[in-house]
C-alpha positions as CSV (number, residue, x, y, z in Angstrom):
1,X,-120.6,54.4,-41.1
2,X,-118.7,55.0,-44.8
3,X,-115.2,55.8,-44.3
4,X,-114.7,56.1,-48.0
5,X,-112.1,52.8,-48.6
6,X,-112.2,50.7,-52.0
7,X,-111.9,47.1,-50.6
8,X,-110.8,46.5,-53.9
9,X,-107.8,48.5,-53.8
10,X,-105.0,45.7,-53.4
11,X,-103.4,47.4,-50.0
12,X,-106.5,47.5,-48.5
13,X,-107.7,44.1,-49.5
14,X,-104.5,42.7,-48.2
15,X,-104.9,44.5,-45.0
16,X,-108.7,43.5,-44.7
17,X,-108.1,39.7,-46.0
18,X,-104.6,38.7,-45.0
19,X,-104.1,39.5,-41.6
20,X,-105.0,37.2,-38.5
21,X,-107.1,40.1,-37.2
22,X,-109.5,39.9,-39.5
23,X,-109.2,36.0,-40.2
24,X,-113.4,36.0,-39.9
25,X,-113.7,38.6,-42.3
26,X,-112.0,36.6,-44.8
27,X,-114.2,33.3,-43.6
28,X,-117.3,35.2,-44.3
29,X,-116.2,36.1,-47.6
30,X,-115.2,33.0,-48.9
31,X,-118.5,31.3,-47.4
32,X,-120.6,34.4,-49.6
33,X,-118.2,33.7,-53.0
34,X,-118.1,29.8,-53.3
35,X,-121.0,28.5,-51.4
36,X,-120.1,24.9,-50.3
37,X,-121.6,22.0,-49.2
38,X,-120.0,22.7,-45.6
39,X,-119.4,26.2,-44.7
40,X,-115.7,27.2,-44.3
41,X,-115.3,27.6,-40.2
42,X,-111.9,28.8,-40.0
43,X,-108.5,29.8,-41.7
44,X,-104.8,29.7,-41.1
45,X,-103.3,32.9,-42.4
46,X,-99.9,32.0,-43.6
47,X,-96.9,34.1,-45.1
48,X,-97.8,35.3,-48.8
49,X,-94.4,34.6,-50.1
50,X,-93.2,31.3,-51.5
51,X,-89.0,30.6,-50.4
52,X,-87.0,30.0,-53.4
53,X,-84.2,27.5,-53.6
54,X,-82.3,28.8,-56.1
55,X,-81.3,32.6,-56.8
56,X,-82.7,32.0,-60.4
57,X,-86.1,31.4,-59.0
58,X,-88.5,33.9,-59.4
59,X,-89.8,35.2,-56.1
60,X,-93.4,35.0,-55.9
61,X,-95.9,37.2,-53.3
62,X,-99.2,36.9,-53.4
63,X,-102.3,39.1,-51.7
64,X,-103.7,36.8,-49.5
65,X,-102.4,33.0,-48.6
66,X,-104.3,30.9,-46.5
67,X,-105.1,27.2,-45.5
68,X,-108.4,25.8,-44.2
C-alpha cells in the first residue's frame, strides 16, 4: 500500500532512519547502498547531536547517527 511519503523529505527520513524502531530499516539500507564484504548485522542508534565544550562552539545536529 502507497501512503503518499517522500522518504527523502528530511523529517521523514529521520523518522524512518534514526529511530531504534526501525534500526533494521536503516541496516537494510546501508547493506543495498555500500555493498560490503560482510553484510552490516546491526546498528546502535545514538543521539544526533555532538556536546560542545565551549559556548563558542558551533552546535552541530545531524539526520541520522549511528555506530555498527
Amino acid at each position: 500500500m502507497r501512503l503518499g511519503i517522500d522518504p527523502k523529505v528530511d523529517y521523514v527520513f529521520k523518522k524512518l532512519f534514526g529511530s531504534e524502531e526501525y534500526a533494521l530499516l536503516l541496516v537494510s539500507l546501508l547493506n543495498a547502498v555500500i555493498r560490503l564484504v560482510r553484510p552490516v548485522t546491526g546498528v546502535d542508534i545514538v543521539i544526533p547531536q555532538t556536546g560542545k565544550s565551549s559556548p563558542e562552539e558551533k552546535l552541530v545536529v545531524g539526520d541520522v547517527r549511528a555506530r555498527d
